[in-house]
N, C-alpha and C positions, 0 to 999 in steps of 0.2 A: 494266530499270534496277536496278541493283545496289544495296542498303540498306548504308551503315556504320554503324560503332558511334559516332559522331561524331555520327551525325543521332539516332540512338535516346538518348543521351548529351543531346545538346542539348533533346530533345522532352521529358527525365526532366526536367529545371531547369526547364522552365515549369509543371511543377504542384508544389505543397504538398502534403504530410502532414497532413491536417484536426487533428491532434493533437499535433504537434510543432512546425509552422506553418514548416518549412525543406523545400527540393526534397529527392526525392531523392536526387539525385546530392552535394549538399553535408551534409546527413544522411545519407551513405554507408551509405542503404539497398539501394539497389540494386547486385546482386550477379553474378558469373555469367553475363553477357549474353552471347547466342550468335546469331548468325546464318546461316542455309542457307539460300540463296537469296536469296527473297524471303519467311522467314519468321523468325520473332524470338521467343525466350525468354529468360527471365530471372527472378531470385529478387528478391522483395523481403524483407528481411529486417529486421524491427523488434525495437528494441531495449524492446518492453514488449507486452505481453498486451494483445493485442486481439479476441478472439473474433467480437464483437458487427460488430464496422467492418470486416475483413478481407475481408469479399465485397467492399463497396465503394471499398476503396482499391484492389483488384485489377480492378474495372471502371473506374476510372479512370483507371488506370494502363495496362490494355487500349486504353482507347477513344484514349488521347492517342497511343501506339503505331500503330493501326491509321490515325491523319490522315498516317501519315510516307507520301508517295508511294512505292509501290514496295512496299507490304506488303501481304501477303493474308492471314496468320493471325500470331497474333498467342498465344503462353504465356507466362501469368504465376504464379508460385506464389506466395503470399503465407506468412508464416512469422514466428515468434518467438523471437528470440535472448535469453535475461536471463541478466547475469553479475553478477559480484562488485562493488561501487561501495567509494571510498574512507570508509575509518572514519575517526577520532579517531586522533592518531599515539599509538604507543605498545602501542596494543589490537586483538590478535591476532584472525582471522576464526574464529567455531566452527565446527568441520565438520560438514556438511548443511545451513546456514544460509547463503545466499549473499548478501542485506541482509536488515538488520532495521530496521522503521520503529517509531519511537514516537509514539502519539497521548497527548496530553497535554493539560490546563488547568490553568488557574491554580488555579482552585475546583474544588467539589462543585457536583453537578446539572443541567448544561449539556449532558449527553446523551453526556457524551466515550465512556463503554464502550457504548453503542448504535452511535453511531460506528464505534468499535472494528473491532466484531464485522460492521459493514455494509460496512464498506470491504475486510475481508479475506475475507469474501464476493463481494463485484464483483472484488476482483483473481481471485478463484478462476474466476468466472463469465468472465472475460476469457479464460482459458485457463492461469495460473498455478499453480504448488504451492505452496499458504498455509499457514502455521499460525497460531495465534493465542496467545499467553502472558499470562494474568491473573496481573498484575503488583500487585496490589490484594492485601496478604498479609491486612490486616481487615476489609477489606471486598469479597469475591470475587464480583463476579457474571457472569461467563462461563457456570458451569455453568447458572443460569437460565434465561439467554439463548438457550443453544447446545441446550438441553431435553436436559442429563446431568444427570442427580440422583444416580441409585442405581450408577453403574459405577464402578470403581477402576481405574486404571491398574495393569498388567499389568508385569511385571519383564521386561528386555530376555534374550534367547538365553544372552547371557552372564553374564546375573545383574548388570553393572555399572550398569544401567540402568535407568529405566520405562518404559514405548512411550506414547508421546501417543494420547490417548481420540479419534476421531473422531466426527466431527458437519457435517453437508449441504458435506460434501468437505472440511472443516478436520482440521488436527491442532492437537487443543489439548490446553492444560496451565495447569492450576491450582491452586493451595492448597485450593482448595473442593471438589477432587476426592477430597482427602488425611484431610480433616476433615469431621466431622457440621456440617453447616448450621447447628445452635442452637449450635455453642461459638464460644466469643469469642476469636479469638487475642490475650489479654494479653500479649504479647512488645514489649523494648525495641527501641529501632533495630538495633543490634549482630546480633539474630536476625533481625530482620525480611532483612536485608541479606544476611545467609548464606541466607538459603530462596528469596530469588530468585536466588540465584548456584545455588541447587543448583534451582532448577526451570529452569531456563535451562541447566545444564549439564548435568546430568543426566536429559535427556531425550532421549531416542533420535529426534529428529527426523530423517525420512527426504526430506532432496535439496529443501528449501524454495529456492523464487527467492524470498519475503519471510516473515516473520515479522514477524506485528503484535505490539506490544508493547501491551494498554492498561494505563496506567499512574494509578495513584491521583493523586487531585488534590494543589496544591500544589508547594514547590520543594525537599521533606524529602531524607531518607535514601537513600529507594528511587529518587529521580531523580538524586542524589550517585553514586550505586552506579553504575547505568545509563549514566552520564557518564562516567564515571574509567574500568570495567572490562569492559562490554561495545561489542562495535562497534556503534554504532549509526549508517546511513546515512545518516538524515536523519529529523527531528521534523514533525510534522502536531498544530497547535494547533487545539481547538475551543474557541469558543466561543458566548455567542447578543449579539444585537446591545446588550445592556443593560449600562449604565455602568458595574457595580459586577461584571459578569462579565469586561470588558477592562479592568479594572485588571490584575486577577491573570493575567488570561490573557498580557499585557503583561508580567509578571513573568517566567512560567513561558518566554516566545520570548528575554526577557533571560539568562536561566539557559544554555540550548543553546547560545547564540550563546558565552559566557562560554568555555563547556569546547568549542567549537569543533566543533557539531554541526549542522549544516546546518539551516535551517530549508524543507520544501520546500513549506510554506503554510499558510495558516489556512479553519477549515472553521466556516461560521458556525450553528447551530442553533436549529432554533427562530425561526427569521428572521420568518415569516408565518402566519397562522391562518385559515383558512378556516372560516367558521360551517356547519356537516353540517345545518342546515336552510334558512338563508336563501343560504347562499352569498358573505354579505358577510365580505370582506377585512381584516380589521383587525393592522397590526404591534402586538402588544402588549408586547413588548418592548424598541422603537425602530427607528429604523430606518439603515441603514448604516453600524454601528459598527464588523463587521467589517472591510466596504471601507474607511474609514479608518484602524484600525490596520493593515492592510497599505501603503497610503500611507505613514504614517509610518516603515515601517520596510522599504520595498521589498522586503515580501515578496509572492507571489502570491495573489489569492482563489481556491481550488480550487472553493467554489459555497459554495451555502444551501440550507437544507433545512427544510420547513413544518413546523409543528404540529398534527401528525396522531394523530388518537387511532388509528389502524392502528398506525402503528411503534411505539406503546406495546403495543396490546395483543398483537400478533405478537410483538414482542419479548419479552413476558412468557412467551407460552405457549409459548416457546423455538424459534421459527420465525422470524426476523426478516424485514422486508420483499424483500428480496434472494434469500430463500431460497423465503419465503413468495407473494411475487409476484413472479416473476421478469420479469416484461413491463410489470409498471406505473410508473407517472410516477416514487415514489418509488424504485423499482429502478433505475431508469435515469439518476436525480441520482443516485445512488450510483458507478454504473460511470463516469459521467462523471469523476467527483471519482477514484476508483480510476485511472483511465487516465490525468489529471492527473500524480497521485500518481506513478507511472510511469515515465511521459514524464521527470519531473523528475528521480528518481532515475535514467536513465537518459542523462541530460544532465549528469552527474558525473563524475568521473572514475575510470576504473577500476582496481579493485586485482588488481594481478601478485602478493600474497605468496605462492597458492597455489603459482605456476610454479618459483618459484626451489628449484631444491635445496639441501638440508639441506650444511652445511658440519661436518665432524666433522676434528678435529684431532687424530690421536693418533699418539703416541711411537712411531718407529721402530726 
């Protein structure tokens, strides 16, 4: 009994994508299909990092293969495709950057550059090329975080450039890299704005599928800038479940939406706290304010993450949990939320202005 691609086609539409929640035949992930005989390969190809889940969407995807009568073996490769998603009209894609995400809040202290640095971590850890850009021109703490104190970026081959400092698979780049830690950047908006166009531009970022942006709190200068002249693919708002943290953070999803930036979720912090001796459970910040400000303005919950004296102190000693624990509870709400993050941006629409050739007009 001879297998078609009709029935392998058909078998693909009764399962989901654990992460995108569409078959793959209508998420035109599946790629490729070949059959000989009574044997069957095919590519599944996803359009976000997936490290962690790709054995098991591939025995999945096996095992529904293998129920077709008529089949004896069964090859599947699993794989990741990530391209360029639509910006802001107007604002041109940087080369080696193929999206850029900004994390953002409304306020100070809601954990948004822990955030930051832990999501562009799980996208790394998924399989992607991250970098990370502290966007924070007076208050820089990446190099903290990322455990760079003492190194300086390096001038590019051609001198027009710096090479981003690496740190547990990131490229980053910050003002904190540039200046001694005890000085104080006293600078007006007008400078502040030029330093992130030039740490943004002149940084020799090499072939990034994302670039996190974290971004100071507030709806100032440097998120005006951000909005007007860089692409930016789409916005990840944190905040924690407490009243006076979703005001502003409410602000800051009103501002992207304004200048016509995607928002592709809200990431709540600090949500729950576990007592490290008794074990009892207490919200001390409220509880599902997150999840209602997503209601309110139909955007997605990407998760919630505890208040854990680890991600403080890891993150201090410039090892964050992602990097630090790569297997535990808190590493794996990260990647969840990362794969989210992903998925979303990957459910956008994609930008062609690389493909198009340059048009030059001249007198004959």
């Amino acid at each position: 009994m001879s297998v078609s691609e009709q029935q392998v086609q058909a078998a693909l539409k009764e399962i989901t994508d654990p992460n995108t929640k569409k078959d793959f035949v209508t998420g035109k992930s599946a790629k490729n299909i070949k059959i000989d005989g009574d044997k069957v390969s095919l590519d599944i190809v996803l359009g976000y990092p997936a490290k962690s889940v790709a054995e098991s969407i591939r025995a999945q995807v096996s095992d529904k293969i293998k129920s077709i009568a008529g089949v004896s073996g069964v090859t599947v490769n699993v794989s990741s495709s990530i391209v360029s998603h639509s910006v802001q009209r107007g604002v041109k894609l940087i080369p080696g950057i193929k999206n850029i995400i900004a994390v953002a809040s409304g306020k100070g202290g809601v954990g948004k550059s822990t955030t930051a640095v832990n999501l562009a971590l799980a996208l790394a850890a998924e399989g992607a090329n991250v970098g990370i850009l502290d966007a924070d021109i007076y208050g820089p703490s990446q190099p903290l975080m990322l455990g760079i104190k003492d190194d300086r970026p390096e001038t590019s081959a051609d001198g027009k450039k710096l090479e981003p400092l690496k740190a547990h698979g990131l490229q980053a780049m910050s003002i904190g890299f540039l200046i001694d830690p005890d000085t104080p950047m006293v600078w007006r908006g007008p400078m502040v704005t030029q330093a992130l166009e030039q740490l943004l531009n002149d940084t020799n970022w090499s072939e990034l599928d994302y670039l996190v942006v974290d971004l100071p709190p507030g709806t100032g200068d440097i998120q005006l800038t951000l909005a007007q002249r860089v692409p930016v693919t789409g916005a990840v708002i944190v905040t924690t479940p407490q009243d006076v943290a979703l005001i502003d953070a409410r602000k800051g999803l009103k501002m992207f939406e304004k200048v016509g930036i995607p928002i592709v979720g809200i990431v709540e912090n600090m949500s729950l706290h576990i007592c490290t001796n008794c074990g009892h459970e207490e919200r001390i910040f409220g509880t599902g304010g997150g999840e209602k400000m997503c209601q309110d303005y139909s955007v997605e919950f990407l998760g919630s993450l505890p208040l854990d004296i680890k991600i403080r102190q890891q993150t201090d000693e410039g090892k964050p949990p992602v990097a630090a624990d790569p297997d535990g509870r808190v590493a794996e709400i990260y990647k969840e939320i990362a794969r989210r993050v992903a998925v979303k941006i990957a459910e956008q629409a994609q930008d062609f202005s690389a493909r198009f050739p340059s048009i030059v007009i001249q007198n004959t």
